[in-house]
N, CA, C and O atoms as a MOPAC input file, in Angstrom:
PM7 MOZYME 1SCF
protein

 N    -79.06900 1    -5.23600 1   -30.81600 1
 C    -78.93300 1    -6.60500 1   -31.20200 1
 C    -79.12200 1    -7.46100 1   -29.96200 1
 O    -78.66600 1    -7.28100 1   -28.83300 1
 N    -79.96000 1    -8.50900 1   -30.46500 1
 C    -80.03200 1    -9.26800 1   -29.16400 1
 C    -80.14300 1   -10.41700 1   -29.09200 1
 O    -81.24700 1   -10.80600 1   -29.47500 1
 N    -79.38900 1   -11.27800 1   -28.71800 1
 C    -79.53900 1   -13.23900 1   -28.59900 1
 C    -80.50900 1   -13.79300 1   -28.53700 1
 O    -81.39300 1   -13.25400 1   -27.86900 1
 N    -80.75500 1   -14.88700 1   -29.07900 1
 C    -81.66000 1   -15.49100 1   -29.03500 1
 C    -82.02400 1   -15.83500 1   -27.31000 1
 O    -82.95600 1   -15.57100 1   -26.55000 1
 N    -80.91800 1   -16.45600 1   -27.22500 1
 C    -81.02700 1   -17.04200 1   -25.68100 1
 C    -80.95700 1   -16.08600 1   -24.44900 1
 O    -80.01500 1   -15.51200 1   -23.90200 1
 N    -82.33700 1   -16.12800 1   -24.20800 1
 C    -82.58500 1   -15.22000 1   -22.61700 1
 C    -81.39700 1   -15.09300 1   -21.84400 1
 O    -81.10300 1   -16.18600 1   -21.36000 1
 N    -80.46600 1   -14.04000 1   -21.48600 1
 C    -79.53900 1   -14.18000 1   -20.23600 1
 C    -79.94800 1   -12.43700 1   -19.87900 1
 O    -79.79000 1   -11.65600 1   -20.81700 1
 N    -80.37600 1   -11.96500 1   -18.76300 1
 C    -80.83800 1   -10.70500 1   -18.30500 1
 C    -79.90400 1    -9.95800 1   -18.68000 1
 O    -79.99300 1    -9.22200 1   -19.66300 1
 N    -78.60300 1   -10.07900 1   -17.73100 1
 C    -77.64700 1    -8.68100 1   -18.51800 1
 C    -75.83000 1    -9.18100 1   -18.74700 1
 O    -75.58600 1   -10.35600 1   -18.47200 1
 N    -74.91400 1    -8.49900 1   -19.12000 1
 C    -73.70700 1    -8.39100 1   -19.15700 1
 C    -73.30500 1    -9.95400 1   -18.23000 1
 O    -73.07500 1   -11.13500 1   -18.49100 1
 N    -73.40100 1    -9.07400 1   -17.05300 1
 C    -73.20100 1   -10.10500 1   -15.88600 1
 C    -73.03700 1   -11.62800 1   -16.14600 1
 O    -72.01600 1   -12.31600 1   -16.18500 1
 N    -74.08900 1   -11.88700 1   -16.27900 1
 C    -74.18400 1   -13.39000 1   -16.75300 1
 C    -74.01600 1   -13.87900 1   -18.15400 1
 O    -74.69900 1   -14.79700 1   -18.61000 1
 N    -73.04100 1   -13.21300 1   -18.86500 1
 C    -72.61500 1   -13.53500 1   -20.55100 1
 C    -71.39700 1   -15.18800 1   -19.92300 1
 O    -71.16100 1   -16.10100 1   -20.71500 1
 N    -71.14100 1   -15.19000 1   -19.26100 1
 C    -70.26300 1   -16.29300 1   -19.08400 1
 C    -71.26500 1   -18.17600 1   -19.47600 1
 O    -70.81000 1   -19.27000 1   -19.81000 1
 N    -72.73300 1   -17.68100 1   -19.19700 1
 C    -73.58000 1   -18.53900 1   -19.44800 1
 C    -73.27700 1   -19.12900 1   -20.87000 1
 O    -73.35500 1   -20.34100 1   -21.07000 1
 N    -72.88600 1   -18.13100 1   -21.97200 1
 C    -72.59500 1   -18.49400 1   -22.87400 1
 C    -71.44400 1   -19.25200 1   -23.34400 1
 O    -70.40700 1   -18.95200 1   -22.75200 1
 N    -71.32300 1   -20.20000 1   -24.29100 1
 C    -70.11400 1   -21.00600 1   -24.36700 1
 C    -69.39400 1   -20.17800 1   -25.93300 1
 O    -69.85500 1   -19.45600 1   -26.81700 1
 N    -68.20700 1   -20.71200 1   -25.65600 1
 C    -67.37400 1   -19.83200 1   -26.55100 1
 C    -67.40300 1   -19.57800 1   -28.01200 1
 O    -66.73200 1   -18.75700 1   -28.63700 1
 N    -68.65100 1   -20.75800 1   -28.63400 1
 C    -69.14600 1   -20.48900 1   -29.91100 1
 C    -70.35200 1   -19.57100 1   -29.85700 1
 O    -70.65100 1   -18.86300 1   -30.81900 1
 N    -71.05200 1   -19.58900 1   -28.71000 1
 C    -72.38600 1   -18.71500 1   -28.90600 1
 C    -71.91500 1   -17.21700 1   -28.87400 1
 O    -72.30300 1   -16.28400 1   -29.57700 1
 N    -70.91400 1   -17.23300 1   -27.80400 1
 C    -70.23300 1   -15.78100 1   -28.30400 1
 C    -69.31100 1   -15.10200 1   -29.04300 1
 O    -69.00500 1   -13.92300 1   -29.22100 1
 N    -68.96400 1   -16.14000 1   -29.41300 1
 C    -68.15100 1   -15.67300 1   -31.13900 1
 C    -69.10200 1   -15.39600 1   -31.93300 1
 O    -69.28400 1   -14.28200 1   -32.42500 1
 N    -69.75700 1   -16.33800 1   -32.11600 1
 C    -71.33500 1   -15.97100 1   -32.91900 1
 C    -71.77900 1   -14.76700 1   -32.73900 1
 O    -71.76700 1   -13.96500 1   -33.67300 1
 N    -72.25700 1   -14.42900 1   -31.47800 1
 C    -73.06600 1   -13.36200 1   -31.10600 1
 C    -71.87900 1   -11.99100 1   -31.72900 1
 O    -72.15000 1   -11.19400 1   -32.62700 1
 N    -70.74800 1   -12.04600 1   -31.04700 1
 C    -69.84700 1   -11.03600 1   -31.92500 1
 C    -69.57800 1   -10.69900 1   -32.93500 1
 O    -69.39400 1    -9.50500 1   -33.17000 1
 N    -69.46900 1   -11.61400 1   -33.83200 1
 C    -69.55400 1   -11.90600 1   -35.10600 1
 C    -70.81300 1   -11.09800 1   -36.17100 1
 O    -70.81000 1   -10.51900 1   -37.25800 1
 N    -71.73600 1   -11.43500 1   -35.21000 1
 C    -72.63700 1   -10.68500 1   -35.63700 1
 C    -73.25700 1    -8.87900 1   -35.66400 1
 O    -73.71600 1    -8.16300 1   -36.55400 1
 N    -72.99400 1    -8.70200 1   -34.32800 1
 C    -72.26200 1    -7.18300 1   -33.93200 1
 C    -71.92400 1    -6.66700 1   -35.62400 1
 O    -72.43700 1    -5.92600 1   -36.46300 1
 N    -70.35000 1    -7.85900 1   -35.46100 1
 C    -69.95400 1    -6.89800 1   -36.54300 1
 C    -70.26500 1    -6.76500 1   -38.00800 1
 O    -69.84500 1    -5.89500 1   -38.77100 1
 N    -70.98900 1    -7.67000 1   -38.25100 1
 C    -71.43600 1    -8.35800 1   -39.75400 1
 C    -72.22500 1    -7.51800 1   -39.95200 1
 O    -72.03900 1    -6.97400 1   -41.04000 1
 N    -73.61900 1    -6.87600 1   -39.01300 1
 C    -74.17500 1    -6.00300 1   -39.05600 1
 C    -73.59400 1    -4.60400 1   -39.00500 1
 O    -74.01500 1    -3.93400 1   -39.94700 1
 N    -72.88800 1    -4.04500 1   -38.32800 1
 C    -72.62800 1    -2.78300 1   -38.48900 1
 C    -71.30600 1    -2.90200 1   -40.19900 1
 O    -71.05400 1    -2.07500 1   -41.07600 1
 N    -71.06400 1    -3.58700 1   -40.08100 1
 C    -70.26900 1    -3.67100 1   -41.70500 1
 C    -71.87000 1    -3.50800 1   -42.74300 1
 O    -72.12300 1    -2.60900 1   -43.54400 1
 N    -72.64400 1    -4.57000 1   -42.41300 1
 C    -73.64600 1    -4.16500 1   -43.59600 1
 C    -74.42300 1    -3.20900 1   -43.81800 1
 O    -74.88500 1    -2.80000 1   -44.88300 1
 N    -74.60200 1    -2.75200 1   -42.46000 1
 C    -74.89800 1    -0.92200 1   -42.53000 1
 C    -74.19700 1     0.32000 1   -42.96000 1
 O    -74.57000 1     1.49300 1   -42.98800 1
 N    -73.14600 1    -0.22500 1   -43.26600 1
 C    -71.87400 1     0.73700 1   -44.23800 1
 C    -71.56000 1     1.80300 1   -42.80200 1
 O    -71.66000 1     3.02900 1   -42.78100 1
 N    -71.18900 1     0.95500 1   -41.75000 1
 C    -70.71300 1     1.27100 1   -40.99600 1
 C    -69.16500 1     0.98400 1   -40.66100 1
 O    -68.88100 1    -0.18100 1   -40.38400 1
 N    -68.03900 1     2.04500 1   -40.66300 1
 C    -66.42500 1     1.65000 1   -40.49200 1
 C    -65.92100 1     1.79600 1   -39.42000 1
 O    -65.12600 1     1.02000 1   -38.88900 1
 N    -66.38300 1     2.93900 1   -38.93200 1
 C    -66.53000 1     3.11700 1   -37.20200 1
 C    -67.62300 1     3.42500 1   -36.54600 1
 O    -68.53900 1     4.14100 1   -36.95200 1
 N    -67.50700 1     2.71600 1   -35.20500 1
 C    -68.81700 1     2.68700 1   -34.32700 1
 C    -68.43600 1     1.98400 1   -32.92400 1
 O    -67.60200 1     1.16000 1   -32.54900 1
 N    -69.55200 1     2.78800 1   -32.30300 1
 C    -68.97800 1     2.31500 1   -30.47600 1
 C    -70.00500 1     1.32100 1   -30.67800 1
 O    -70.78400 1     1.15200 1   -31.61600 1
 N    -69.81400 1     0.62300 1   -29.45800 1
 C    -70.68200 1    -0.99600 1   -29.35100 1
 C    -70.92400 1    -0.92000 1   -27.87000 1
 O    -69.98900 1    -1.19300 1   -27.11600 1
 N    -72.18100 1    -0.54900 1   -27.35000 1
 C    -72.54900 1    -0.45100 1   -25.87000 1
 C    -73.54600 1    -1.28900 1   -24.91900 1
 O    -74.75100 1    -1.50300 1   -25.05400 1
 N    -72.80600 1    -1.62100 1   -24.09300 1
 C    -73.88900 1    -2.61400 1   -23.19800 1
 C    -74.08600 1    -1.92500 1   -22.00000 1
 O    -73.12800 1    -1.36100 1   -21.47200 1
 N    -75.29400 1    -1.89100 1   -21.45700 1
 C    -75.75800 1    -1.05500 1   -20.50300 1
 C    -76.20900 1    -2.26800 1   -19.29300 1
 O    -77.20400 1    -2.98300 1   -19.41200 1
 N    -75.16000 1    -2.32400 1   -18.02000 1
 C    -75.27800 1    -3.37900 1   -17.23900 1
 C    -76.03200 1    -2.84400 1   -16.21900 1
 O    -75.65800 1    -1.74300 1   -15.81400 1
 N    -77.04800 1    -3.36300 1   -15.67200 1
 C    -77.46600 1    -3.06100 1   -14.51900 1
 C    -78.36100 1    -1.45200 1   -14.40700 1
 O    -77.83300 1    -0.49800 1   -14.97900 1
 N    -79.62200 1    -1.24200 1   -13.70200 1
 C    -80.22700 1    -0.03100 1   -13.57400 1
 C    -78.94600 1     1.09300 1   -13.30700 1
 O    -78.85400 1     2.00200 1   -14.13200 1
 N    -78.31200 1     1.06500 1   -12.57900 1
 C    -77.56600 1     2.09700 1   -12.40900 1
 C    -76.55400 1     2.56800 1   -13.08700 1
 O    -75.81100 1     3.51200 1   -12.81800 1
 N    -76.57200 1     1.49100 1   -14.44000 1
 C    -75.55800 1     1.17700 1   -15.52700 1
 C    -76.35500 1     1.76700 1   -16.95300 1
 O    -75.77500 1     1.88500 1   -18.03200 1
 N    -77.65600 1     2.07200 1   -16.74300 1
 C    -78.70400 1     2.67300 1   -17.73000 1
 C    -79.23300 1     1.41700 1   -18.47500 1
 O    -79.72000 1     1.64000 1   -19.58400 1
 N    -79.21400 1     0.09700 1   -18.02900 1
 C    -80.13400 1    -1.23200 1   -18.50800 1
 C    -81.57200 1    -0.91400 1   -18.39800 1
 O    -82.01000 1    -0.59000 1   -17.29400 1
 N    -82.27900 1    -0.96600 1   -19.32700 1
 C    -83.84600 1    -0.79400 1   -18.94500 1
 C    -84.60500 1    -2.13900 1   -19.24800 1
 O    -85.54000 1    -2.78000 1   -18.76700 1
 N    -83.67400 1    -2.23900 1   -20.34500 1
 C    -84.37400 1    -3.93600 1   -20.94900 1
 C    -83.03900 1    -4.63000 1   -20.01100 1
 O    -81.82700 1    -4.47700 1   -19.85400 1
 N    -84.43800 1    -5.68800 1   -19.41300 1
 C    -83.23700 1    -7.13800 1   -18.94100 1
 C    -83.24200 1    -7.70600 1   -19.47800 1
 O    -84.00300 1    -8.56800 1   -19.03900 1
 N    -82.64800 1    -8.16700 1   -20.90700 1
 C    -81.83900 1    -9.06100 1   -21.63200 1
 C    -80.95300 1    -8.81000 1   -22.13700 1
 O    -81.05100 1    -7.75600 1   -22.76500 1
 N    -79.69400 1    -9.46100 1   -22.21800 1
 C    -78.77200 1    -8.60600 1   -22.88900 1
 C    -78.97700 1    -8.09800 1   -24.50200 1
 O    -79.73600 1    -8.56100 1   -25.35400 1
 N    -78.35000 1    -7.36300 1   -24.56200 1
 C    -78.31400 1    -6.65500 1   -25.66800 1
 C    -77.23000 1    -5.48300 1   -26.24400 1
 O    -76.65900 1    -4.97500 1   -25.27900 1
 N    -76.95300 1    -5.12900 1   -27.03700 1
 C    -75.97400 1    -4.36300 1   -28.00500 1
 C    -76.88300 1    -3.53900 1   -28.79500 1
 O    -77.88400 1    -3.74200 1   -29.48100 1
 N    -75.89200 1    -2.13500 1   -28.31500 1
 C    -76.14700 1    -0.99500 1   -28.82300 1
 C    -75.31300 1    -0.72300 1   -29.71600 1
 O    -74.13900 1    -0.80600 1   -29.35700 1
 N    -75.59100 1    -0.29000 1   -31.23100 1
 C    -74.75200 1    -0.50600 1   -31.97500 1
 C    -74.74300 1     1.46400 1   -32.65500 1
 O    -75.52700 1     1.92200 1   -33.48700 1
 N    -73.61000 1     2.22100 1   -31.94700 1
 C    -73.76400 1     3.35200 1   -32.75400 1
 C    -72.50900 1     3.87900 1   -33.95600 1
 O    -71.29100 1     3.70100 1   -33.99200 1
 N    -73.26500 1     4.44400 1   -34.67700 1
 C    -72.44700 1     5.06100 1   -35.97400 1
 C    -73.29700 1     6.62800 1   -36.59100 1
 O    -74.30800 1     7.26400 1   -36.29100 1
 N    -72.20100 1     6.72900 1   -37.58400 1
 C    -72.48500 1     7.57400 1   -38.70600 1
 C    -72.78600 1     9.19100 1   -38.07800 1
 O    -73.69000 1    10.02400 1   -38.14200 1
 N    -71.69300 1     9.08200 1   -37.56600 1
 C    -71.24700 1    10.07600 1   -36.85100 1
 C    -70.08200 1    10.27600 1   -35.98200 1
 O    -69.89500 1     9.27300 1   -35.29300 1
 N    -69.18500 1    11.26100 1   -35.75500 1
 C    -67.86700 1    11.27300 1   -34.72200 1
 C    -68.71100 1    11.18000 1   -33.51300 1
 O    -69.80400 1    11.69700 1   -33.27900 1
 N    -67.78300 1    10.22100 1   -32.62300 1
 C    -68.13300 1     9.70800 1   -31.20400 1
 C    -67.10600 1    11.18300 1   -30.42300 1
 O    -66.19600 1    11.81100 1   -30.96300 1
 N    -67.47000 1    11.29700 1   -29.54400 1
 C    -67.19100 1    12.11000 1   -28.64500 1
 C    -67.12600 1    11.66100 1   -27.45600 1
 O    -67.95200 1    10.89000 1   -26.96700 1
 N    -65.77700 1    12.27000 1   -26.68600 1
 C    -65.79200 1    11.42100 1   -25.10200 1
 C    -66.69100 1    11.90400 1   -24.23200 1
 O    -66.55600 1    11.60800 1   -23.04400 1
 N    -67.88900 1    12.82100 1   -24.69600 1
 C    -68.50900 1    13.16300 1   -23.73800 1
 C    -69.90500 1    12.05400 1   -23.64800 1
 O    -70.42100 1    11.45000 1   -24.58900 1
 N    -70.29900 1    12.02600 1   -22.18500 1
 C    -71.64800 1    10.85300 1   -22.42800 1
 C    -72.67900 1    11.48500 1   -21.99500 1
 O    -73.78700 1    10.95000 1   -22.02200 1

């Protein structure tokens, strides 16, 4: 999932004001609810050494399956 509004990564989410990221959350979850999703990890990958490949932010949205603490 990814914002409309260009901000490269994590880092700079403060750019956003407190409705764009309610919004943006909001949506996270609206979507993984409409995917008949009940549990699911929600991952942001900051920075190359953080596994970011795309610079914009974005949300990884996983399910439909047991999460495991292994990565």
């Amino acid at each position: 999932m990814i914002p409309e509004r260009h901000v490269e990564t994590f880092r700079d989410v403060a750019e956003f004001n407190a409705e764009e990221s309610a919004r943006m959350l909001r949506f996270v979850a609206d979507t993984a609810r409409e995917a008949g999703l009940d549990d699911y990890r929600v991952v942001v990958n900051v920075g190359a050494d953080g596994g970011q490949t795309v610079f914009h932010l974005h949300w990884h949205v996983l399910g439909g399956r047991t999460m495991t603490e292994e990565l």
